[in-house]
Gaussian input, Z-matrix of N, CA and C with variables (Angstrom, degrees):
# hf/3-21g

backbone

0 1
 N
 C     1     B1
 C     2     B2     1     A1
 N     3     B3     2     A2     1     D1
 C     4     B4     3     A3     2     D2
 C     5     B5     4     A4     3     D3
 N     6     B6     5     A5     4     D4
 C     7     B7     6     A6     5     D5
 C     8     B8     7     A7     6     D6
 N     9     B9     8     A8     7     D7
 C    10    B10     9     A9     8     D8
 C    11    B11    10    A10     9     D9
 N    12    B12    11    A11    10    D10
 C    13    B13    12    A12    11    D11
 C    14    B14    13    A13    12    D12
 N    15    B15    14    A14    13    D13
 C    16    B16    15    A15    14    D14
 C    17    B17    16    A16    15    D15
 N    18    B18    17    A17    16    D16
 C    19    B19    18    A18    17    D17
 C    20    B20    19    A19    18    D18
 N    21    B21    20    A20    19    D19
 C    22    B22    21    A21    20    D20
 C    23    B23    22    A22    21    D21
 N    24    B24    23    A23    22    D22
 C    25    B25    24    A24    23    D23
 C    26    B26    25    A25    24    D24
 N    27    B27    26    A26    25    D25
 C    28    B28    27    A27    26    D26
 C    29    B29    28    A28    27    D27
 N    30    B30    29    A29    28    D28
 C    31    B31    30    A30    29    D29
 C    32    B32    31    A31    30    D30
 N    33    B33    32    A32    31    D31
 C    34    B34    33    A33    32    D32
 C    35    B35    34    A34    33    D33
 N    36    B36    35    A35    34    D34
 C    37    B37    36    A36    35    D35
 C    38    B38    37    A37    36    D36
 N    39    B39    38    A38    37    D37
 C    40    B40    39    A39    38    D38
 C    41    B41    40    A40    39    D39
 N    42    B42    41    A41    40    D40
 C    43    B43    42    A42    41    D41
 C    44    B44    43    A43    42    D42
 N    45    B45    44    A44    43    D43
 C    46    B46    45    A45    44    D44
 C    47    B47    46    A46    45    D45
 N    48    B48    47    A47    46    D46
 C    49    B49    48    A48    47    D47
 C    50    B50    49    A49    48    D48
 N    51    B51    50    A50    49    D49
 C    52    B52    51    A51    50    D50
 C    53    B53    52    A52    51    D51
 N    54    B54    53    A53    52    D52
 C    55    B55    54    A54    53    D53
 C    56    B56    55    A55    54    D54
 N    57    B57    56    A56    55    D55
 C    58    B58    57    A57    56    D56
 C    59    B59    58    A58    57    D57
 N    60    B60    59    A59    58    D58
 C    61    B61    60    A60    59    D59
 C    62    B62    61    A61    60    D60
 N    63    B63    62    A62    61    D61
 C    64    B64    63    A63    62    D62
 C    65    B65    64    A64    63    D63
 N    66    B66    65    A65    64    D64
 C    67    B67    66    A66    65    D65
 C    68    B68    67    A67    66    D66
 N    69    B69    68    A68    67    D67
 C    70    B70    69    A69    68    D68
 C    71    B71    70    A70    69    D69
 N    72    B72    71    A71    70    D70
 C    73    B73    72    A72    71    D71
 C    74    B74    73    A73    72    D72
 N    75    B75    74    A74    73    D73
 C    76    B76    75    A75    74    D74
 C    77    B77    76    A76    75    D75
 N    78    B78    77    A77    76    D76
 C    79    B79    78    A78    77    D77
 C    80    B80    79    A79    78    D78
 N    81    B81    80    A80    79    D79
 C    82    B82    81    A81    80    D80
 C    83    B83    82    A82    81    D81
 N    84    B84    83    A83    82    D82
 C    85    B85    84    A84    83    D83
 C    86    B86    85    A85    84    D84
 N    87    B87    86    A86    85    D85
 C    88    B88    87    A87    86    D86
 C    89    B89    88    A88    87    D87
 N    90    B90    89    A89    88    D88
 C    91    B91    90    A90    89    D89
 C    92    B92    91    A91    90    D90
 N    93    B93    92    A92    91    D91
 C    94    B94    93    A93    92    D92
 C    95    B95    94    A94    93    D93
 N    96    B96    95    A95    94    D94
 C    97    B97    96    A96    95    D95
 C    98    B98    97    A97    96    D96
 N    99    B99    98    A98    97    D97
 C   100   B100    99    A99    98    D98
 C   101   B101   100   A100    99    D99
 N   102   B102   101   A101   100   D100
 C   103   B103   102   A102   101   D101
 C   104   B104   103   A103   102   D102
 N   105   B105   104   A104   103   D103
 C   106   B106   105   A105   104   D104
 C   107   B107   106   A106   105   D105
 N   108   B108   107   A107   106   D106
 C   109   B109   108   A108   107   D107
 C   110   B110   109   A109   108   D108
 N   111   B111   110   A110   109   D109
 C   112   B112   111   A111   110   D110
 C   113   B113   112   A112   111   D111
 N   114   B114   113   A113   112   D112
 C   115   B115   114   A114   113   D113
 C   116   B116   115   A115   114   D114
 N   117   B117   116   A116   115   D115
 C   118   B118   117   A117   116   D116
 C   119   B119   118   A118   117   D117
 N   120   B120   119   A119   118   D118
 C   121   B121   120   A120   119   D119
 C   122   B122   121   A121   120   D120
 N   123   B123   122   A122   121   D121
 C   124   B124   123   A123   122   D122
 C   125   B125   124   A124   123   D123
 N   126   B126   125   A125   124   D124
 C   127   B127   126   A126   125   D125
 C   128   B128   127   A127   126   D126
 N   129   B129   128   A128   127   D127
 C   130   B130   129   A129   128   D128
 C   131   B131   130   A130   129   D129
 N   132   B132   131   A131   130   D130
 C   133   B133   132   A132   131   D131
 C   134   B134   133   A133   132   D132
 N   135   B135   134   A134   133   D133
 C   136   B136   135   A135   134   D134
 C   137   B137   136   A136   135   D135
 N   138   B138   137   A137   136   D136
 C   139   B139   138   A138   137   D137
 C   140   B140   139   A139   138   D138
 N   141   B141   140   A140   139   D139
 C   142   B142   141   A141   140   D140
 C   143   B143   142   A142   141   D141
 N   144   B144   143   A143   142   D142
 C   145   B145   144   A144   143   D143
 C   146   B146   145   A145   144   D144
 N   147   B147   146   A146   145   D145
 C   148   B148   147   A147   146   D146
 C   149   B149   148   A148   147   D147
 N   150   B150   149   A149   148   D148
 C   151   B151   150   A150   149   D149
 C   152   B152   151   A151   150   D150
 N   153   B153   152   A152   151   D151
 C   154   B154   153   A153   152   D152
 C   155   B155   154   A154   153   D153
 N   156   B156   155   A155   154   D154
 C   157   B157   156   A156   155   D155
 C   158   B158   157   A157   156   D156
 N   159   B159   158   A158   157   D157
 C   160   B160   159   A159   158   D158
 C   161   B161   160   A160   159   D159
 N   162   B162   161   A161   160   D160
 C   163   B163   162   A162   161   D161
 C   164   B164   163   A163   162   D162
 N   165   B165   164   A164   163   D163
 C   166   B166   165   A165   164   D164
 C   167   B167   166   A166   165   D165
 N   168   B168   167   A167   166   D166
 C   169   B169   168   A168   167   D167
 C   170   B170   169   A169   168   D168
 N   171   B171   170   A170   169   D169
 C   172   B172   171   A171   170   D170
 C   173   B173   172   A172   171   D171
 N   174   B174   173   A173   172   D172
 C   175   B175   174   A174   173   D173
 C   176   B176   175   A175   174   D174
 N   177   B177   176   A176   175   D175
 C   178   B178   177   A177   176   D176
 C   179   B179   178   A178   177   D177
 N   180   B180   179   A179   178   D178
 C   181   B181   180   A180   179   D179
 C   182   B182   181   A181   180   D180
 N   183   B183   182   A182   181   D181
 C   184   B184   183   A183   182   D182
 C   185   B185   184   A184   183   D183
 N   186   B186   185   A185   184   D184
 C   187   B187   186   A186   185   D185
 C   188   B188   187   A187   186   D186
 N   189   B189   188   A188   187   D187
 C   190   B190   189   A189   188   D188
 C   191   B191   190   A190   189   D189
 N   192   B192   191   A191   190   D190
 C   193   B193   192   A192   191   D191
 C   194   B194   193   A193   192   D192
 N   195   B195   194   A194   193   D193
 C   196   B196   195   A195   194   D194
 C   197   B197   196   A196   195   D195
 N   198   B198   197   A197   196   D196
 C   199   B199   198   A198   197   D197
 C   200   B200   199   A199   198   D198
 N   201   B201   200   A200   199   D199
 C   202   B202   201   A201   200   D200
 C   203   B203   202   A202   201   D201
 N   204   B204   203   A203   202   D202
 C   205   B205   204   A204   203   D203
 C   206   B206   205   A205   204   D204
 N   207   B207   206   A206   205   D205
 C   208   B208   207   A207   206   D206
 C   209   B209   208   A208   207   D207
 N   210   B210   209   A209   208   D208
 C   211   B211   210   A210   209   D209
 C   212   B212   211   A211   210   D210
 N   213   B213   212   A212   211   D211
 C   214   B214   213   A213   212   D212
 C   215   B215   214   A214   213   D213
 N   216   B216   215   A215   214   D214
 C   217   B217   216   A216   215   D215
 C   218   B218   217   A217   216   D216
 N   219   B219   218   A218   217   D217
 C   220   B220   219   A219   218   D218
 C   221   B221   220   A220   219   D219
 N   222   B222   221   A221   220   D220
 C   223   B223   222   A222   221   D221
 C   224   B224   223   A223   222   D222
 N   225   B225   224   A224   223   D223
 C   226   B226   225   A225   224   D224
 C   227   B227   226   A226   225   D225
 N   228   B228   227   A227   226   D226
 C   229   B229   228   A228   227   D227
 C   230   B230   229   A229   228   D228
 N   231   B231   230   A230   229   D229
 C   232   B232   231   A231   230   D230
 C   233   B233   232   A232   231   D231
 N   234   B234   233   A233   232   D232
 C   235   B235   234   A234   233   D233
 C   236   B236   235   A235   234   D234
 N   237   B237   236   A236   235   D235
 C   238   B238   237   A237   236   D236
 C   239   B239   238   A238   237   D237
 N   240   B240   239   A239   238   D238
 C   241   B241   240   A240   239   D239
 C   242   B242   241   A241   240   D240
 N   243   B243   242   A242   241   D241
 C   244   B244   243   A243   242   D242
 C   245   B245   244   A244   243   D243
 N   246   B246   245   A245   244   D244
 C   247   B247   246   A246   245   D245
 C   248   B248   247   A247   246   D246
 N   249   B249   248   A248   247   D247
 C   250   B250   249   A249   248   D248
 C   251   B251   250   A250   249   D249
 N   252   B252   251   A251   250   D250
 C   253   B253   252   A252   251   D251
 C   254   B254   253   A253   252   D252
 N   255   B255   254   A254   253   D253
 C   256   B256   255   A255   254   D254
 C   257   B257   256   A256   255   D255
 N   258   B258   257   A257   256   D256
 C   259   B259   258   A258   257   D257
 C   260   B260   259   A259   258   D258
 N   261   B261   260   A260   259   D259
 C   262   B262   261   A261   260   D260
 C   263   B263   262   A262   261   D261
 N   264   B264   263   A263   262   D262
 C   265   B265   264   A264   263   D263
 C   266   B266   265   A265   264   D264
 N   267   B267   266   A266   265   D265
 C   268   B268   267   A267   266   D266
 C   269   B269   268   A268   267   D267
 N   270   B270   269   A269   268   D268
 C   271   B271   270   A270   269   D269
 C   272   B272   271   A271   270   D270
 N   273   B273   272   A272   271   D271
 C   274   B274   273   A273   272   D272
 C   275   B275   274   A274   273   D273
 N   276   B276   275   A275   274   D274
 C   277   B277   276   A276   275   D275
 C   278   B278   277   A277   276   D276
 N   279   B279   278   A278   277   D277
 C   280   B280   279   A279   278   D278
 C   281   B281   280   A280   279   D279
 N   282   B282   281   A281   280   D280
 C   283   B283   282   A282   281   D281
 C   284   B284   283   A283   282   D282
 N   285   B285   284   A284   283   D283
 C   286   B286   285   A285   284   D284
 C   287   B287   286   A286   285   D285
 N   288   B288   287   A287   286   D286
 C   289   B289   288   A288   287   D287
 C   290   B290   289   A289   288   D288
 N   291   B291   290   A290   289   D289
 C   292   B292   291   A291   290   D290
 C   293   B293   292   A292   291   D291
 N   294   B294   293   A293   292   D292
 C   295   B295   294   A294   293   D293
 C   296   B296   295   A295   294   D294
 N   297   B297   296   A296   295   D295
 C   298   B298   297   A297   296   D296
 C   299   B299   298   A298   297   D297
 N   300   B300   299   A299   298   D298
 C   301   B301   300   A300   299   D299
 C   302   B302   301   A301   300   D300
 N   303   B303   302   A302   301   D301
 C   304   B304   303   A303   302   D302
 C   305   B305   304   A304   303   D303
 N   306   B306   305   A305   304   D304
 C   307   B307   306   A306   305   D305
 C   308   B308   307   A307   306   D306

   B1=1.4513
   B2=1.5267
   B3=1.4414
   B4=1.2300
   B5=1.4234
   B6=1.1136
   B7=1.8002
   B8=1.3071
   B9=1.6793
   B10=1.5364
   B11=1.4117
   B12=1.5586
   B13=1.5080
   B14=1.3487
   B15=1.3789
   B16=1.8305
   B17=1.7689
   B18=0.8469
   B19=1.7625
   B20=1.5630
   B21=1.0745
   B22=2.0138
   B23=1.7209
   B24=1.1854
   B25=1.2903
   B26=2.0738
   B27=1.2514
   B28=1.6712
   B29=1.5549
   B30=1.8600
   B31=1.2805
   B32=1.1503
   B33=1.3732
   B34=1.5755
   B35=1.7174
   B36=1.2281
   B37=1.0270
   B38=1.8274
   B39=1.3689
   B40=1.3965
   B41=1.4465
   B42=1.4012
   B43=1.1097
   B44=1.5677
   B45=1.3132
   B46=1.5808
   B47=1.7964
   B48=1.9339
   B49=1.4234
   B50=1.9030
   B51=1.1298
   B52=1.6185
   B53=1.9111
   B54=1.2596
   B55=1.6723
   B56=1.7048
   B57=0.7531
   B58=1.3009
   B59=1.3190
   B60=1.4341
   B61=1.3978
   B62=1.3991
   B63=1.2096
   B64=1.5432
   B65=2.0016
   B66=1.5898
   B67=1.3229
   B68=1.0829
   B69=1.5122
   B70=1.4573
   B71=1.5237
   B72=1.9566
   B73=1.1257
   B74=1.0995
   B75=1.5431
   B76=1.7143
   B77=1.9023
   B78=0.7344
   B79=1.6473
   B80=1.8697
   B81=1.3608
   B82=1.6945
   B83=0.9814
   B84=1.7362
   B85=1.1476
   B86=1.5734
   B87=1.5781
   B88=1.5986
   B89=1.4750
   B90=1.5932
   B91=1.1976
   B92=2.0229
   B93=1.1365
   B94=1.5975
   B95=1.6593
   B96=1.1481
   B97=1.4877
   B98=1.7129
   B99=1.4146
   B100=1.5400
   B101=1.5558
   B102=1.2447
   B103=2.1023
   B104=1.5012
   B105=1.5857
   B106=1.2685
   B107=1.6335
   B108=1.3921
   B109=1.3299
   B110=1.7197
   B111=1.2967
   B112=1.8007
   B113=1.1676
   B114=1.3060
   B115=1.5842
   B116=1.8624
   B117=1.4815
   B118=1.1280
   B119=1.8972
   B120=1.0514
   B121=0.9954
   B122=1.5780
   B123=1.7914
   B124=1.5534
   B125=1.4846
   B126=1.7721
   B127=1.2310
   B128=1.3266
   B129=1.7578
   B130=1.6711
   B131=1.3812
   B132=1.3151
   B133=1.4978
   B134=1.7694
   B135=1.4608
   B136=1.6591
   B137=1.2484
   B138=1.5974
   B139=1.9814
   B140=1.4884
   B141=1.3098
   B142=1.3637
   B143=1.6726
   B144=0.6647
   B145=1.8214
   B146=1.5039
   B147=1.1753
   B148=1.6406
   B149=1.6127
   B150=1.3071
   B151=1.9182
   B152=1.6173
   B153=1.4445
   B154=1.2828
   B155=1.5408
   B156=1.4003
   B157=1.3391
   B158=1.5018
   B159=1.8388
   B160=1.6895
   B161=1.7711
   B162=1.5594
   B163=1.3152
   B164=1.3260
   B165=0.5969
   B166=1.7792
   B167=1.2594
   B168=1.5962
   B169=1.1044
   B170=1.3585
   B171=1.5740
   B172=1.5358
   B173=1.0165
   B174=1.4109
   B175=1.6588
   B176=1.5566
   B177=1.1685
   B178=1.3267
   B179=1.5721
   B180=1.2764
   B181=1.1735
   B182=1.5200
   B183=1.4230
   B184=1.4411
   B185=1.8136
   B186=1.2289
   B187=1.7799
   B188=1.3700
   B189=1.1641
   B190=1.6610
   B191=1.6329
   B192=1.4965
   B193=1.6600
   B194=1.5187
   B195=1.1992
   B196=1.3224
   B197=1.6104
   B198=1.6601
   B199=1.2062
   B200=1.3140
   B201=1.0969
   B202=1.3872
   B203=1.5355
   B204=2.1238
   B205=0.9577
   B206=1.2604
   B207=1.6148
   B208=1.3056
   B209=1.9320
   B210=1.7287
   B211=1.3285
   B212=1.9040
   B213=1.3118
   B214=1.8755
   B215=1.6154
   B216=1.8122
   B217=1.6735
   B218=1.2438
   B219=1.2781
   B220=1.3430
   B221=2.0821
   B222=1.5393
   B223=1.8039
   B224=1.9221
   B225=1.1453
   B226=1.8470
   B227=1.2364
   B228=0.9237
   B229=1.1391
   B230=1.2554
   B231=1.1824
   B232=1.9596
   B233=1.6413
   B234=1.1286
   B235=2.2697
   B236=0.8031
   B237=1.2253
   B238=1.5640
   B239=1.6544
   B240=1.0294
   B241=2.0709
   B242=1.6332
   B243=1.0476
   B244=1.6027
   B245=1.5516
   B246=1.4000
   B247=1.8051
   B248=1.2462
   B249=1.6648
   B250=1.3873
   B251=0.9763
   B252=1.3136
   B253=1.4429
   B254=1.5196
   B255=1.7727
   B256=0.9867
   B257=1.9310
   B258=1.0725
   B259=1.2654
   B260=1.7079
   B261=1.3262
   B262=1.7309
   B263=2.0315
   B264=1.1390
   B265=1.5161
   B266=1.9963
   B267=1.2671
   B268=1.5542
   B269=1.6333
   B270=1.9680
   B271=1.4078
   B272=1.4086
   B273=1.0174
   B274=2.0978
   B275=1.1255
   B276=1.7534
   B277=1.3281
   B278=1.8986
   B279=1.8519
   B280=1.2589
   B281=1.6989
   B282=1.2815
   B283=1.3513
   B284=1.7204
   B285=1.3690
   B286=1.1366
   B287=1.8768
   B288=1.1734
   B289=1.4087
   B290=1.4129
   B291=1.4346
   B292=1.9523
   B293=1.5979
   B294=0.8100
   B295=1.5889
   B296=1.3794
   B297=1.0526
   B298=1.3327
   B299=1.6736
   B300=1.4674
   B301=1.3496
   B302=1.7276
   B303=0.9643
   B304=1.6112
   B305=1.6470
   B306=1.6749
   B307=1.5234
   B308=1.5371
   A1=111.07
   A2=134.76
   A3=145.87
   A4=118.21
   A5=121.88
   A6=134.32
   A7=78.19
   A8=145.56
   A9=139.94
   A10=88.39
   A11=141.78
   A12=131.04
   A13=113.61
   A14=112.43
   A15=111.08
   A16=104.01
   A17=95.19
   A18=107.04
   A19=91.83
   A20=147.96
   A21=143.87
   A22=69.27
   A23=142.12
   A24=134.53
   A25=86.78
   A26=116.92
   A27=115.59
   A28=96.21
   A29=102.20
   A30=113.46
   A31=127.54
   A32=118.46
   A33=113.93
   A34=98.22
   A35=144.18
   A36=130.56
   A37=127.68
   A38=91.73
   A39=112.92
   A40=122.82
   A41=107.32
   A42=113.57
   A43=124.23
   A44=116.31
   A45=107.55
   A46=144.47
   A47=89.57
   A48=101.50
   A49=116.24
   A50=96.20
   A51=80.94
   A52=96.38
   A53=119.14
   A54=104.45
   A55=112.43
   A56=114.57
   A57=132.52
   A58=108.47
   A59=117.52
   A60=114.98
   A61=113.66
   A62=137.17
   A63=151.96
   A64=100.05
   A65=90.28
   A66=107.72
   A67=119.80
   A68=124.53
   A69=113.11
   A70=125.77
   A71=122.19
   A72=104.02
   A73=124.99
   A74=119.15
   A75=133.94
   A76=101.30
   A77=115.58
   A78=134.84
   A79=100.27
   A80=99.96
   A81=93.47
   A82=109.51
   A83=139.05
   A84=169.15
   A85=110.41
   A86=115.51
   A87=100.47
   A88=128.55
   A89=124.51
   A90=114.31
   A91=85.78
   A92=106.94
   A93=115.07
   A94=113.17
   A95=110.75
   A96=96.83
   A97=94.77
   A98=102.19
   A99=99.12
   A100=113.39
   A101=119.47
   A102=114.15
   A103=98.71
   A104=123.72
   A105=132.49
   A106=118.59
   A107=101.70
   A108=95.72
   A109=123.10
   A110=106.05
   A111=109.13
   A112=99.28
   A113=138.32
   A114=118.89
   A115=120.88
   A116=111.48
   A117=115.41
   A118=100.89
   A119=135.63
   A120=147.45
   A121=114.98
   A122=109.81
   A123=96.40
   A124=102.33
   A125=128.02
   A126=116.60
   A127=111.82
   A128=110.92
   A129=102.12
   A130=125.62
   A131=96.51
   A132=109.21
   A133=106.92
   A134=110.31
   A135=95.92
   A136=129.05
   A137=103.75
   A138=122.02
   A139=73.00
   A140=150.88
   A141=139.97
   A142=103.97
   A143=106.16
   A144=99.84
   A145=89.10
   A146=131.52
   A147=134.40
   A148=101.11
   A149=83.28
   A150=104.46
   A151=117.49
   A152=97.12
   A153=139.47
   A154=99.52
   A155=104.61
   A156=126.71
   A157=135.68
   A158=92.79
   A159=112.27
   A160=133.02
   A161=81.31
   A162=87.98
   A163=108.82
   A164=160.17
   A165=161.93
   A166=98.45
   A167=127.39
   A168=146.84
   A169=126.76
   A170=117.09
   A171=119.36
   A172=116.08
   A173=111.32
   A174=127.93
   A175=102.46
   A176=111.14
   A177=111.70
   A178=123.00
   A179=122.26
   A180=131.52
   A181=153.22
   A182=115.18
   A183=85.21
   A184=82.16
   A185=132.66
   A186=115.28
   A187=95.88
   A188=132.47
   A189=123.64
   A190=93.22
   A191=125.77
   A192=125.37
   A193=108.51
   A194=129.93
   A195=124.79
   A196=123.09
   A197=110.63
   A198=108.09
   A199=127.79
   A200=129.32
   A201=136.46
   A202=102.97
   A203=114.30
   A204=109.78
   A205=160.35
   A206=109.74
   A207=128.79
   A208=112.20
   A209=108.30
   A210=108.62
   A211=96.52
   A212=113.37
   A213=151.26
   A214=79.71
   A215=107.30
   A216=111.25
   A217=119.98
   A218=116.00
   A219=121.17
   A220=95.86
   A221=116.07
   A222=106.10
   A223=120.20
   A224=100.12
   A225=100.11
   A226=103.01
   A227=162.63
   A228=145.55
   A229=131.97
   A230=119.20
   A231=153.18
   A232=68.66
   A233=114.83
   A234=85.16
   A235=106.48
   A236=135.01
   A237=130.03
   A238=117.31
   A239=115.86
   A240=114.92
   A241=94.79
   A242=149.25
   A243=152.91
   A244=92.52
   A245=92.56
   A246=109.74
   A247=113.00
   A248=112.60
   A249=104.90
   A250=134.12
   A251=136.78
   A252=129.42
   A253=135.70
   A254=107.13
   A255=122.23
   A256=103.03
   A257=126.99
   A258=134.91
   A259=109.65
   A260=106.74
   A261=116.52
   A262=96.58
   A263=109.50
   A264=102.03
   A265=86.89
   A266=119.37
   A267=116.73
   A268=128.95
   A269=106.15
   A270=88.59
   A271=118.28
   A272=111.42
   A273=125.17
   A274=100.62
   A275=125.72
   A276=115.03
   A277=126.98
   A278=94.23
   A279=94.06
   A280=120.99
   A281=97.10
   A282=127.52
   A283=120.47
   A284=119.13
   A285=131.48
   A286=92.65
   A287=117.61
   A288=112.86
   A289=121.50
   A290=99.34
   A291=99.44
   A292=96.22
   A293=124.97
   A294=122.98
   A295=99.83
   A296=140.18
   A297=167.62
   A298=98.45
   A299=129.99
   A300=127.71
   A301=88.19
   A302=146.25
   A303=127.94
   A304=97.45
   A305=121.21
   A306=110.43
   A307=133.74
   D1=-52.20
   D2=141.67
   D3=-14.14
   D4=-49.58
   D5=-172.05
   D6=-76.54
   D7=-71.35
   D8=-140.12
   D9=-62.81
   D10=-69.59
   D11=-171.61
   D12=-45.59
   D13=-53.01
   D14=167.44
   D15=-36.92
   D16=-102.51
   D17=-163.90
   D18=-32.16
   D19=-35.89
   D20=-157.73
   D21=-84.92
   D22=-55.36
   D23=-136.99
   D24=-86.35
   D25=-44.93
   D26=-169.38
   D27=-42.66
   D28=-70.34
   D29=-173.22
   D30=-44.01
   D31=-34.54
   D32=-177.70
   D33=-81.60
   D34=-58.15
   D35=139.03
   D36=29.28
   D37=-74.86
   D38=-178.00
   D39=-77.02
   D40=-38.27
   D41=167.21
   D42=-77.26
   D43=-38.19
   D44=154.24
   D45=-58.45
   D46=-19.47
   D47=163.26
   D48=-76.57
   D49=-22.46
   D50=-177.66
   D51=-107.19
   D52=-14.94
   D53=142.07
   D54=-32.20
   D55=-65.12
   D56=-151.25
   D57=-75.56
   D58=-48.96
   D59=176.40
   D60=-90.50
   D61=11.59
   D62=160.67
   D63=-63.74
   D64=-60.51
   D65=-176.42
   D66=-65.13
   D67=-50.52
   D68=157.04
   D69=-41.92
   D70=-52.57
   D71=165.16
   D72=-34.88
   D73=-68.45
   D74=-157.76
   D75=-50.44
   D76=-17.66
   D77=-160.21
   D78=-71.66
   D79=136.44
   D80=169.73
   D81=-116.58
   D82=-34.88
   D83=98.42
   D84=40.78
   D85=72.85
   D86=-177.80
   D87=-47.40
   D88=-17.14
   D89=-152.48
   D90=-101.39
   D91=-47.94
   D92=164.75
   D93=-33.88
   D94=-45.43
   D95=-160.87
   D96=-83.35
   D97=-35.25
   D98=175.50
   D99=-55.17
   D100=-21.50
   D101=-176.50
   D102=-83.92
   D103=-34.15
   D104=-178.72
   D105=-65.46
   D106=-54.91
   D107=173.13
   D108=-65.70
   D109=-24.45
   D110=169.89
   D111=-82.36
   D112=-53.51
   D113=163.73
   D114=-17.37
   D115=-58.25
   D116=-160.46
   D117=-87.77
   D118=-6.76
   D119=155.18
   D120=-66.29
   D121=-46.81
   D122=-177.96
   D123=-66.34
   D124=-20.99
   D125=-170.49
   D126=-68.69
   D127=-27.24
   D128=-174.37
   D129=-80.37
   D130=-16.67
   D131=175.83
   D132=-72.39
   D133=-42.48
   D134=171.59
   D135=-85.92
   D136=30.74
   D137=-168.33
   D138=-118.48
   D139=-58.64
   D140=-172.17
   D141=-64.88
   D142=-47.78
   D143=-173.97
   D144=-60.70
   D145=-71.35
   D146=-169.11
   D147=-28.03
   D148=-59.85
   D149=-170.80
   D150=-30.69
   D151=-52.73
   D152=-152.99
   D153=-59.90
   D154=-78.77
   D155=174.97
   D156=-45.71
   D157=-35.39
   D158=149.12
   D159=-39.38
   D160=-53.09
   D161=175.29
   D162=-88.27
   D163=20.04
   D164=-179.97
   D165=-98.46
   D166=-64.84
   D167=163.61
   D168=-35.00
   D169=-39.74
   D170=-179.88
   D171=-91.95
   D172=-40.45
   D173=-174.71
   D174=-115.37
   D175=107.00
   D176=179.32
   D177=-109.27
   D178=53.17
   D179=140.07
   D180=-53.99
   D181=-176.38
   D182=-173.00
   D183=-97.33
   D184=-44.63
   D185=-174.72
   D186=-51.66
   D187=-48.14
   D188=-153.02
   D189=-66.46
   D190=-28.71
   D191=170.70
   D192=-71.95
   D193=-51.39
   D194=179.70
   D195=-49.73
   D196=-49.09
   D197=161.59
   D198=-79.08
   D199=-19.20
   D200=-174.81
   D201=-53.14
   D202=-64.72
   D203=146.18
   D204=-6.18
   D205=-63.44
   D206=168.18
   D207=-62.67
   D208=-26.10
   D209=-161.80
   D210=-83.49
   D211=-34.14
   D212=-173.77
   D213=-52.02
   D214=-94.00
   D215=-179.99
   D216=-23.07
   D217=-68.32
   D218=-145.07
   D219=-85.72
   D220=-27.95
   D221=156.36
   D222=-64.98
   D223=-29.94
   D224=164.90
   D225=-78.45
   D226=-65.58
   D227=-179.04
   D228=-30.41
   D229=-54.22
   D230=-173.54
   D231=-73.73
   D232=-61.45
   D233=-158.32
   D234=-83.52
   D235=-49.61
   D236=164.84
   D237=-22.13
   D238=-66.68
   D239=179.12
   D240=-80.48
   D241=-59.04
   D242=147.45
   D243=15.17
   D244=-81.96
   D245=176.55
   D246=-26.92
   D247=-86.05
   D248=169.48
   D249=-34.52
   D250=-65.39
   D251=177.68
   D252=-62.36
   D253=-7.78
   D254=169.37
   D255=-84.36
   D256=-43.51
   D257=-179.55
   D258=-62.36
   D259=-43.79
   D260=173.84
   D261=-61.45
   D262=-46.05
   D263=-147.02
   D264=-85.00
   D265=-42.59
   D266=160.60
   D267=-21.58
   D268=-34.03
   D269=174.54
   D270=-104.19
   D271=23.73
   D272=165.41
   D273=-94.72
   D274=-55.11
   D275=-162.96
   D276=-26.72
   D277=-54.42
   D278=-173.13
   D279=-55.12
   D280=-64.90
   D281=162.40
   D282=-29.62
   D283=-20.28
   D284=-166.67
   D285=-112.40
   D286=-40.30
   D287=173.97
   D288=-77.09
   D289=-27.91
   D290=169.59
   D291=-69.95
   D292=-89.85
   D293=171.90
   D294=10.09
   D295=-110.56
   D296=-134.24
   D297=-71.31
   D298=-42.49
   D299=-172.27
   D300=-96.35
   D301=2.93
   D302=176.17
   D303=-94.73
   D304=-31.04
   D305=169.81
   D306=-71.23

């Protein structure tokens, strides 16, 4: 039952990263595509944590724990600074689209 929220959790994951990087393409807006593309980055980082934990769960070894770990760290991380810079680049966005639609 645990594995079914994992994998519902990978997929949505995945599908919000290429949300995201669709939108960044479609984007003309340098400061926009920059919140979009860290957007779609915080998603991959919580597709590695998802990931991570999957395998911990299926394969329960001690490598399948060592990396699992390493996959866990290194997705907190990516969202963790992701975050930030998505939150820094969030307060131009608006401000950067009034700009641009008032010319």
């Amino acid at each position: 039952m645990v594995n079914l929220f994992l994998v519902i959790g990978i997929v949505i994951s995945a599908v919000f990263y290429l949300y995201f990087k669709t939108k960044q393409f479609r984007s003309s807006l340098p400061i926009t595509k920059k919140w979009y593309a860290n957007r779609a980055l915080i998603s991959l980082g919580s597709l590695l944590v998802f990931f991570g934990i999957n395998q911990m769960i299926l394969y329960p070894s001690t490598l399948t724990y060592v990396i699992g770990a390493l996959f866990i760290l290194l997705g907190i991380g990516t969202v963790g600074y992701y975050w930030k810079v998505a939150k820094h680049y969030g307060q131009f966005v608006k401000e950067e689209q009034a700009i641009n639609t008032s010319n």
